[in-house]
Structure formats: structure tokens, C-alpha cells
BAKOL-737830 format. One record per residue (C-alpha): y negated, z, x negated. Coordinates in steps of 0.5 Angstrom, whole numbers. Layout:
BEGIN
SITE / Y / Z / X
...
! end
This chain:
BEGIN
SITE / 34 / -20 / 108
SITE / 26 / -19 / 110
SITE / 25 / -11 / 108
SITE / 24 / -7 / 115
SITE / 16 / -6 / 112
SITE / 14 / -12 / 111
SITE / 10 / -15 / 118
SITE / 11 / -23 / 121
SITE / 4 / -24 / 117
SITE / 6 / -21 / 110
SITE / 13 / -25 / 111
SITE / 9 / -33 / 112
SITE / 5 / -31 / 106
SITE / 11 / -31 / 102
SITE / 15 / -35 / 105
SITE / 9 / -40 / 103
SITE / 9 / -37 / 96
SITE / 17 / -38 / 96
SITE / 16 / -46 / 98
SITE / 10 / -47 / 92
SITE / 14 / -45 / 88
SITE / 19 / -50 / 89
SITE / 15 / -55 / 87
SITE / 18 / -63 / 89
SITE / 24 / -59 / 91
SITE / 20 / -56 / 98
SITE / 21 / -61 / 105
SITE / 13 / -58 / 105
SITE / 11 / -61 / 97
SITE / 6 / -67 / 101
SITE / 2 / -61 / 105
SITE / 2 / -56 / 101
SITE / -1 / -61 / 96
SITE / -7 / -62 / 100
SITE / -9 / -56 / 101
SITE / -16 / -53 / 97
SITE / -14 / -49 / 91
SITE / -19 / -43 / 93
SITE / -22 / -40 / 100
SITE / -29 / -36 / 101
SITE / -26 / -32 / 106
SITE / -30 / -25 / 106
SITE / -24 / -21 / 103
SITE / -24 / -26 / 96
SITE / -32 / -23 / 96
SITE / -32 / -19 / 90
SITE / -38 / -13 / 91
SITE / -44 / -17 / 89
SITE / -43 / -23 / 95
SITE / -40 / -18 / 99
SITE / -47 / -13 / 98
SITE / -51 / -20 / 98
SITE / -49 / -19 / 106
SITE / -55 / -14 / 105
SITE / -53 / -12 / 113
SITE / -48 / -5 / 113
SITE / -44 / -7 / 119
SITE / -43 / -14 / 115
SITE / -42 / -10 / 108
SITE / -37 / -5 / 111
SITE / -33 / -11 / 114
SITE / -32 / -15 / 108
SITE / -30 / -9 / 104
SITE / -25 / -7 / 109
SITE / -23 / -15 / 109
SITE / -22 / -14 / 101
SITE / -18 / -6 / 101
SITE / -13 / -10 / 107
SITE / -11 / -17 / 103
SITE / -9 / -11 / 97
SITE / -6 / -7 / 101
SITE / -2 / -12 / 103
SITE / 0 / -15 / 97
SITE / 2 / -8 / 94
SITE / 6 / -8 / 101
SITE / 9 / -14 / 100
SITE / 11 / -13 / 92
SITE / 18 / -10 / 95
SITE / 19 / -17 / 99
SITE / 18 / -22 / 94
SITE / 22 / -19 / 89
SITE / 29 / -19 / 94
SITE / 27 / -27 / 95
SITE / 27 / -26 / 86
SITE / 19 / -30 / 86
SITE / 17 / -33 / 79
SITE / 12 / -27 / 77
SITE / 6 / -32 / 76
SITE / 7 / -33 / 85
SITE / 7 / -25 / 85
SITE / 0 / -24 / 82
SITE / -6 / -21 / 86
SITE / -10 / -28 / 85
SITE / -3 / -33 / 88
SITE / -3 / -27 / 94
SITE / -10 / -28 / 96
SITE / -10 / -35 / 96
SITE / -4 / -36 / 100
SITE / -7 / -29 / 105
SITE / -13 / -35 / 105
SITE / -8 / -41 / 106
SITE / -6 / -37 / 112
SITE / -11 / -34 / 115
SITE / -16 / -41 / 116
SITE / -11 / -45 / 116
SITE / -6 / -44 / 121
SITE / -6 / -44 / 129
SITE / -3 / -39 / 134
SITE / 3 / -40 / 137
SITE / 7 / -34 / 143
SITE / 13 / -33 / 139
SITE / 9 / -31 / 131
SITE / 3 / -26 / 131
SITE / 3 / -30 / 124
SITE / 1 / -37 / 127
SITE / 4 / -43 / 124
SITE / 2 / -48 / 120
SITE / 0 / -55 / 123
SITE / 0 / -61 / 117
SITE / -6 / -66 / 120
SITE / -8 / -61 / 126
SITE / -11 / -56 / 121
SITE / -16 / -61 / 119
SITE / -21 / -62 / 124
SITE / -28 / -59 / 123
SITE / -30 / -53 / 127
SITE / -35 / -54 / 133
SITE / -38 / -48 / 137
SITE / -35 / -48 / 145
SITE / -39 / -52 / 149
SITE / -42 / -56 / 143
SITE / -44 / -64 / 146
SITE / -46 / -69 / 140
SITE / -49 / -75 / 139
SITE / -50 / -81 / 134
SITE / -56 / -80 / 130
SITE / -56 / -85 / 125
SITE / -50 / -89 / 122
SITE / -48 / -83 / 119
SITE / -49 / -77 / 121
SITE / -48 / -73 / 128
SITE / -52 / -68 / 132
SITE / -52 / -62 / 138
SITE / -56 / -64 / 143
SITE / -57 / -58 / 145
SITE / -57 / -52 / 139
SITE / -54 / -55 / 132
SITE / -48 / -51 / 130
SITE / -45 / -56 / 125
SITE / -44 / -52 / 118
SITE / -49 / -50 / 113
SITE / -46 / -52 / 108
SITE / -41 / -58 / 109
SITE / -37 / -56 / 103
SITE / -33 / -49 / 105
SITE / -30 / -53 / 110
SITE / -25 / -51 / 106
SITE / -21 / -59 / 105
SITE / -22 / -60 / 113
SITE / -23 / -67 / 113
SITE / -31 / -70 / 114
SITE / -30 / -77 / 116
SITE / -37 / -81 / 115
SITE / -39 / -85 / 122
SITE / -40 / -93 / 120
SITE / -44 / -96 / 126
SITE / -40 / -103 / 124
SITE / -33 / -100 / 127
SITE / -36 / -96 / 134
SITE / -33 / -99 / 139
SITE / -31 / -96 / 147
SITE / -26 / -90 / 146
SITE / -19 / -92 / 150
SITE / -18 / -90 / 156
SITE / -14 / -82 / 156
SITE / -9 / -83 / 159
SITE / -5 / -76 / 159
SITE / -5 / -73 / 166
SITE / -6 / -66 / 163
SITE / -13 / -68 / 159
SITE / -17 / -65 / 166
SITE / -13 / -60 / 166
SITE / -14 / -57 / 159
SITE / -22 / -60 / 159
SITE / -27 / -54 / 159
SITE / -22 / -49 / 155
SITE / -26 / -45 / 150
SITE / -20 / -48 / 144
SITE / -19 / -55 / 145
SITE / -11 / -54 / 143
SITE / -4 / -51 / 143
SITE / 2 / -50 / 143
SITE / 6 / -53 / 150
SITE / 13 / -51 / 150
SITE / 15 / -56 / 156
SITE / 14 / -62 / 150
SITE / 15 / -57 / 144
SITE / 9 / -60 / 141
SITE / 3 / -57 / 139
SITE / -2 / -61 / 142
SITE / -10 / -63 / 142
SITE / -16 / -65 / 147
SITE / -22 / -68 / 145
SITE / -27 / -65 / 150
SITE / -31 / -72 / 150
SITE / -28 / -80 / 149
SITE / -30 / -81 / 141
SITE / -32 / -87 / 138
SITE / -28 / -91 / 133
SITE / -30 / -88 / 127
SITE / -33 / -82 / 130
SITE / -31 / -75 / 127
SITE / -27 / -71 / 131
SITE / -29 / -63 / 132
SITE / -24 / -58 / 136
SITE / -26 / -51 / 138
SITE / -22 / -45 / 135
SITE / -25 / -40 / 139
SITE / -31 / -37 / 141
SITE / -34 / -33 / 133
SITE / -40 / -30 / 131
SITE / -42 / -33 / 123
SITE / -39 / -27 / 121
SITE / -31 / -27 / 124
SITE / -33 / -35 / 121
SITE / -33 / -32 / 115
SITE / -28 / -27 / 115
SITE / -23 / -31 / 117
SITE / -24 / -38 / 116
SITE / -30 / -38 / 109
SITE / -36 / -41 / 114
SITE / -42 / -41 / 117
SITE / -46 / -45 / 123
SITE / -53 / -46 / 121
SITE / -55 / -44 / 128
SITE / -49 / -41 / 131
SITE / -49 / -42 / 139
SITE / -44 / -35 / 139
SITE / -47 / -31 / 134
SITE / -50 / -24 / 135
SITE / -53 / -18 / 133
SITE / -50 / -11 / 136
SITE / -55 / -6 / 138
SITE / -54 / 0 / 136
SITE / -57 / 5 / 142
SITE / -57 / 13 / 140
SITE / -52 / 17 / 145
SITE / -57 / 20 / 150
SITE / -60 / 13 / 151
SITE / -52 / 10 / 154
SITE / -53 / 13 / 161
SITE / -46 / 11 / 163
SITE / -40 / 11 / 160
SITE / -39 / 3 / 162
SITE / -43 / 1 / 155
SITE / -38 / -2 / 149
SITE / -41 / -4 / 142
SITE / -40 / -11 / 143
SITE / -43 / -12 / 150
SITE / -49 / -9 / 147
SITE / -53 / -14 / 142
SITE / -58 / -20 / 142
SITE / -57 / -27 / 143
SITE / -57 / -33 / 138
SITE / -64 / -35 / 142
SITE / -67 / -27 / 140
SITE / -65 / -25 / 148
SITE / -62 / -18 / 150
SITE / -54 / -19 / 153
SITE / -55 / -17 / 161
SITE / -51 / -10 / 159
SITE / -57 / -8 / 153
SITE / -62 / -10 / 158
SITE / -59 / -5 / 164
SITE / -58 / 1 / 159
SITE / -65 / 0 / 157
SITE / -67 / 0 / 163
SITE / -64 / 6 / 166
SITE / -65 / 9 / 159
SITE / -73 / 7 / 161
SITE / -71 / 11 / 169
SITE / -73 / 18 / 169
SITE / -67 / 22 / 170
SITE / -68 / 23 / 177
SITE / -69 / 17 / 180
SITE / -63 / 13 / 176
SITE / -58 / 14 / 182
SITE / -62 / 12 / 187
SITE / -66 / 5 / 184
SITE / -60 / 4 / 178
SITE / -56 / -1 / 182
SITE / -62 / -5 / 182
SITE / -62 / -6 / 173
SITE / -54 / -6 / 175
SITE / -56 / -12 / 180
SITE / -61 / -15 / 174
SITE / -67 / -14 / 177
SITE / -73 / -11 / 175
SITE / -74 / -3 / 176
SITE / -82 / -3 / 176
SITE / -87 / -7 / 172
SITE / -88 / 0 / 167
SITE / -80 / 0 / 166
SITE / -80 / -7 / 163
SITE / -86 / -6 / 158
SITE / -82 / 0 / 156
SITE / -76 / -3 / 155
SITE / -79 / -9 / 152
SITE / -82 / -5 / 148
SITE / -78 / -1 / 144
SITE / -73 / -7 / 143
SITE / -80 / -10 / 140
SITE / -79 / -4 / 136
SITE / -72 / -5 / 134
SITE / -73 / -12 / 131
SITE / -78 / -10 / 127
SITE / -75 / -3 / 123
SITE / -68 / -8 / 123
SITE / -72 / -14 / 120
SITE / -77 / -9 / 115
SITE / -71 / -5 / 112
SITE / -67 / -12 / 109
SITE / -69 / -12 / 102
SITE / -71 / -19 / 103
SITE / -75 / -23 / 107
SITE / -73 / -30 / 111
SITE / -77 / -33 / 107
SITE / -74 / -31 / 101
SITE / -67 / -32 / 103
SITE / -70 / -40 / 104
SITE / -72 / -40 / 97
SITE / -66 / -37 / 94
SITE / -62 / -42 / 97
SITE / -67 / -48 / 95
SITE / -66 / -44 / 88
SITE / -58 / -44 / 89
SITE / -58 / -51 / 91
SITE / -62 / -53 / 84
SITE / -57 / -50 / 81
SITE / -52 / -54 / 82
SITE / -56 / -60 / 79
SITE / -56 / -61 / 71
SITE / -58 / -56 / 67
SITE / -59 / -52 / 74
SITE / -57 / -46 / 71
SITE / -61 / -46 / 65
SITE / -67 / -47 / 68
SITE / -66 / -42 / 73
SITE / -64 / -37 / 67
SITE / -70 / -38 / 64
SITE / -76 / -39 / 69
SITE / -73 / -32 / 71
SITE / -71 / -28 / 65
SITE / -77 / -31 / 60
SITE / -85 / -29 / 61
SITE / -88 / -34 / 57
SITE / -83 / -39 / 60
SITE / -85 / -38 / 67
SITE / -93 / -39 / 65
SITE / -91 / -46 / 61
SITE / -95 / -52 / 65
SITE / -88 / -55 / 65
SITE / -85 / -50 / 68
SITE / -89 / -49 / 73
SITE / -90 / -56 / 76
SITE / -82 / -55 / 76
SITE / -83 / -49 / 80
SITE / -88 / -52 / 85
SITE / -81 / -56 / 88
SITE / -79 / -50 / 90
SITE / -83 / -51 / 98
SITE / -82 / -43 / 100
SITE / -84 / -40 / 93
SITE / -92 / -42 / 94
SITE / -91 / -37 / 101
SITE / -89 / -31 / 96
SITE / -92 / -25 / 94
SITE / -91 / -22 / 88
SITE / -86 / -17 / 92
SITE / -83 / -23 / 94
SITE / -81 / -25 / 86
SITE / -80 / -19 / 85
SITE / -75 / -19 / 90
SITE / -72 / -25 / 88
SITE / -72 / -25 / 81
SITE / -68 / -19 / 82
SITE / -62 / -21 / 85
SITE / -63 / -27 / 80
SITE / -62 / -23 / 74
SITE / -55 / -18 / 78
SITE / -52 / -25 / 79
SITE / -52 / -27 / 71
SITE / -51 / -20 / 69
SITE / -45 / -20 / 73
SITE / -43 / -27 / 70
SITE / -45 / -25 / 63
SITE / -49 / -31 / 63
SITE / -54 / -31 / 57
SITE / -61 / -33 / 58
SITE / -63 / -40 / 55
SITE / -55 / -41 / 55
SITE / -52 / -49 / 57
SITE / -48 / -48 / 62
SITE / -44 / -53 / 65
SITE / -42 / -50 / 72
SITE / -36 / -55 / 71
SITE / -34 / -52 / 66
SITE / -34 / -45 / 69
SITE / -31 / -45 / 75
SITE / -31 / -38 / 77
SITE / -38 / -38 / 76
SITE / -39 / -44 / 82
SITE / -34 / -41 / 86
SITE / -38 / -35 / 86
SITE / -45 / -38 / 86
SITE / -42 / -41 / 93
SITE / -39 / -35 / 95
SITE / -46 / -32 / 94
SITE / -50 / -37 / 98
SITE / -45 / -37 / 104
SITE / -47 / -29 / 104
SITE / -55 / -32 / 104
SITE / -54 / -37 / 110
SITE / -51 / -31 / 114
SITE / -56 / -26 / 113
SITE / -61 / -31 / 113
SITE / -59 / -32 / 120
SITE / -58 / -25 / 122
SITE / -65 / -25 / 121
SITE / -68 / -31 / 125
SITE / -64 / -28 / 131
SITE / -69 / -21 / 130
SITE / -74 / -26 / 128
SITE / -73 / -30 / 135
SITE / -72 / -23 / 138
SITE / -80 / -22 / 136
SITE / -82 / -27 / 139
SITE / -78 / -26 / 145
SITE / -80 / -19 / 146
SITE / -88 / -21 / 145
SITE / -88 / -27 / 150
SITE / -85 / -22 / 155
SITE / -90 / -18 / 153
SITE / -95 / -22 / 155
SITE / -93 / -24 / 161
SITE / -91 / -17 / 163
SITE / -98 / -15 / 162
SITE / -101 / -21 / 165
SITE / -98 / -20 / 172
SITE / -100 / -13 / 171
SITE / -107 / -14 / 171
SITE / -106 / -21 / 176
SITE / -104 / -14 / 181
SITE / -109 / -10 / 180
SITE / -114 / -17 / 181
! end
């Protein structure tokens, strides 16, 4: 009996509690045996990771992401206990993996807002939609266009990573599926047909033998990636940055948050560039020149430069008021990597923590193979000597202690934890960083052709 309070995703979760806890005895035991044993997924983010997101909007979604799976949990507690689950599959810590499990891994299907699970269709690797490859070496592929494959491989979470070998690259086999240009150009490259009761999947392009198979999911921002499936995209083509625009700015009632952000290449979305355009259209002239902004044309040359400029000046204050910098994000990063080396932690702990040893010669010949560190200022070390020092303190990590990541895996999988919310943040700010760009190189053009009219 399913208790009237539980929804379709609660009861999934705990039907594959119910399955893991059967052991060898569960039909599943061969799946259920290659899945990861822990996700990064936003609501496994305790509040250092999810305050390392730096951006409000990111921070409040990550909270909200960690009050929903205990809510539900505590929901669910009435559930598990009618099936009689073993206590140790009822706690917090099992819930959220199995809450993970479900929410990265399984495929939508009509019939179940839950979804289902697909052994073997859930392994492939995420591509952004319209992603086209291309053989770079004996090893590795690469967008011809923007780069979307992830910045840190390893929070695939277990999805399979096969390796190119030059030597097995033959022709792909003629496709001989009549439904295959059919599907082709969807935005997912799967799901459920119920003529072949089958979930089935497309390639959007004729793969090489040996060549790594990626499928789109959907169209996500880096965020929704990271909330749902515990990875970012180095540079995400579907990413961007909500721009809020203060009441009396919004001129029409046809402007919606999510219409209204900057581009993955720094550039407005048409609705932010028409309700700046009519914003920078005095009152009484909007009914009468506004179908022009509607239309995506320029109003006057004066109302450009305005837009242009109050967007420039946006980036700016959004940029100026994250604690750290782009280049100090890249240094964290290359500091994290570090850590994964031996010794790593140790010494960071130290470099970081001890006076003295930061003014050793040893030291600082270590230190100079951090490339972004001799860009800093002074501010800029403190800035990341800080969240350094929050993170051991976290952690209870003791200054020139010998720690063995391995031996901590708590530790590692927060140390990940913190550099998914480094690489996301760190993109947020290179979409302002290009919206800078962009707004000054329209700027120069705009005032170029002004002074080209006035010649």
C-alpha cells in the first residue's frame, strides 16, 4: 500500500532503497552495482559549497534544493516504514543518495513525473544541443564551435568516458532506422516511443568506431546541470545570466525573468535589448516608434549608446561585487588541483597558514607554479587565503597535518564539491566579463558612426 502523501518521486526513491537492500536478491543487483556511490548534485552541498556559489540567485537555489530532499525525506519516513525498510536504508545520508540516483539518472517517460531508469541508456556523456565534434588527436574530442564538454570529467557522475584509439576508426555503418531523420534536430537525442515500447536513442551525427557517444538531455544552463545532474560545462553554449530590471524599467507586461539575461558570448537576449530600448525611449514617443525595438531595430543612435551603456554598467557592479575575482577563481582552481597531488593538502595547509613558511625560498619556488598567482595583488591573496583557511576550518584540518585525501573521503568529495561551485561561478563571471567586452566594442562602433554622420 503507497500512503496517499507520498508523490510518484518519493515512492521511485524508495522503491530503489527497497531493491538495494535486497541485495543479490534484487532482479536490479547488476545495475544497481554500477551505480556511483555518492553525487554532487546542488542539494548534497552543505552550506560552505553552496556559499562558494558567491551569486544570491545560485546560493538561494542550492538551499532550496537542500530544504526540498529533507522535506521529502522526513515525508517519506511514513512510506518506508509500511514496506518495514532496514533502518540503516532509512537514514538522511542513504535518502539523498537514492534522491541523487534518481534525479541524474533517470529518463522521462509520459505516464511517471518520476521517470524511469534505463541500465545502459543512462551512461552516456552530456552534450549541449547543437554540439558538433571533432578528432583532435588519438584521444580526445573537441566543439568546433564553443566547447561544452565538462570541466571536470570525473562529476559525470559514472557515465561511461571511452577513450578514441586512432588504430579501430573505421566508417560508421550505414543507419538504417527510417525514423532516424525523423528525430534528428530534436533538442533530446532519446525517448520513450510507444509503438516499439522501447526507449530508443539517436545519434545526431555517424560515429566513428571507438569514438565517445554523447547524447543531449535537453537545453540547461550550468546551474540546472548542477542542480540536477552534479556537473558543469566549461563553456556551456545554453548558459546565462538573468538581468534584473527594476519596475519602472519593464514598460510592458510581456517581459518575464527568464526571457531577460545575457548570453553565454556576453550578448543581451532580444527581450532584454527591446525593454532596454523602450526603457531609453522617452514616454511619450514609445507608442508611436516602439514597434521599431519590437522589430529589433535600432531607435536612434542616442538610445543605443544609452542602452549600451547602462548595460556596460551593470556587468560592472554585478562583477565588482562577487568577492573574488576571475583570476582568483583560476588560482583556487589550480590550487585545488594541487591538492589532489601527494602532500597536496599539506602543502596548501601550510603555504597558507604559516608566515614564515610562505617566505621560505622552497616555498616560493613551489608557489611560483601556480600561473595566476603572480597576477595578484595583495587583496587578491587575501581573498584566497580566506576561503582556503574556511575550508580546513570546516574540515577540522589541522595546519602541517599529513592528510591523505584517501583516507578522508568526506573531505574529497567536498573538495569536488567546492571546485564544481568554483567552475560555475567562475563562468558566471566570464559571461559578465564578455558582456564588458561586448558592451565597449558597441560602444566604439556607435560612437564611430556618429561621428561618421556628423563628417
Amino acid at each position: 500500500m503507497v500512503t496517499d502523501v507520498s508523490t510518484k518521486l518519493e515512492v521511485l526513491v524508495v522503491y530503489l532503497l527497497s531493491e538495494v537492500a535486497r541485495g543479490k536478491n534484487s532482479l536490479w543487483h547488476p545495475y544497481l552495482l554500477q551505480l556511483p556511490r555518492s553525487y554532487d548534485i546542488l542539494a548534497s552541498f552543505i552550506d560552505f559549497e553552496s556559499q562558494a556559489l558567491q551569486v544570491e540567485d545560485a546560493v538561494q537555489v542550492a538551499e532550496r534544493a537542500t530544504a526540498v530532499v529533507h522535506q521529502k525525506w522526513k515525508e517519506a519516513q511514513v512510506l518506508m516504514n509500511e514496506i518495514g525498510l532496514k533502518h540503516r536504508f532509512m537514514n538522511f545520508k542513504s535518502w539523498l543518495w537514492a534522491f541523487a540516483t534518481v534525479s541524474s539518472r533517470t529518463l522521462h517517460v509520459p505516464w511517471d513525473a518520476a521517470g524511469c531508469f534505463c541500465p545502459v541508456g543512462d551512461l552516456f556523456n552530456y552534450a549541449a544541443p547543437g554540439a558538433n565534434w571533432k578528432v583532435v588527436d588519438d584521444s580526445t574530442l573537441e566543439r568546433e564551435t564553443i566547447s561544452s564538454e565538462s570541466s571536470n570529467e570525473n562529476n559525470y557522475q559514472g557515465r561511461s568516458h571511452s577513450s578514441l584509439h586512432q588504430e579501430n576508426i573505421k566508417e560508421a555503418p550505414e543507419i538504417e532506422n527510417k525514423g532516424w531523420n525523423d528525430f534528428n534536430g530534436r533538442l533530446t537525442d532519446g525517448g520513450y516511443e510507444a509503438e516499439l515500447d522501447a526507449y530508443c536513442f539517436y545519434a545526431q551525427k555517424r560515429y566513428l568506431q571507438g569514438e565517445q557517444v554523447f547524447l543531449c538531455y535537453g537545453v540547461y544552463t550550468n546551474l540546472e546541470l548542477l542542480e540536477h545532474y552534479g556537473f558543469v560545462l566549461k563553456d556551456n553554449p545554453n548558459d546565462k545570466i538573468y538581468i534584473d530590471l527594476d519596475e519602472n524599467m519593464l514598460t510592458s507586461r510581456l517581459w518575464e525573468k527568464n526571457h531577460l539575461y545575457l548570453q553565454c558570448d556576453g550578448k543581451p537576449s532580444f527581450s532584454l535589448l527591446v525593454a532596454l530600448r523602450l526603457y531609453a525611449t522617452p514616454p511619450n514617443l514609445r507608442k508611436r516608434i516602439g514597434h521599431l525595438a519590437f522589430s529589433g531595430l535600432q531607435i536612434s543612435l542616442e538610445n543605443d549608446i544609452a542602452v549600451t551603456k547602462w548595460l556596460l554598467g551593470r556587468c560592472k557592479n554585478l562583477l565588482a561585487k562577487l568577492p573574488t575575482t576571475i583570476e582568483e577563481d583560476e588560482l583556487l582552481l589550480e590550487i585545488i588541483d594541487k591538492c589532489d597531488e601527494d602532500d597536496g593538502l599539506q602543502f596548501i595547509s601550510a603555504l597558507f597558514q604559516d608566515t614564515e613558511m610562505r617566505q621560505n625560498n622552497d616555498y616560493c619556488v613551489l608557489l611560483n607554479q601556480f600561473q595566476k598567482w603572480s597576477r595578484l595583488h595583495s587583496e587578491g591573496w587575501h581573498n584566497v587565503t580566506v576561503e582556503i583557511n574556511t575550508f580546513f576550518r570546516i574540515h577540522c584540518l589541522q595546519r602541517n597535518e599529513c592528510i591523505d585525501l584517501s583516507q578522508k573521503p568526506e573531505v574529497k568529495r567536498s573538495l569536488d564539491r567546492w571546485k564544481l561551485a568554483i567552475q560555475w561561478r567562475l563562468g558566471y563571471k566570464t559571461i559578465l566579463h564578455r558582456g564588458i567586452l561586448y558592451c565597449n566594442f558597441q560602444l566604439k562602433y556607435l560612437y564611430s558612426s556618429g561621428k561618421n554622420r556628423t563628417e
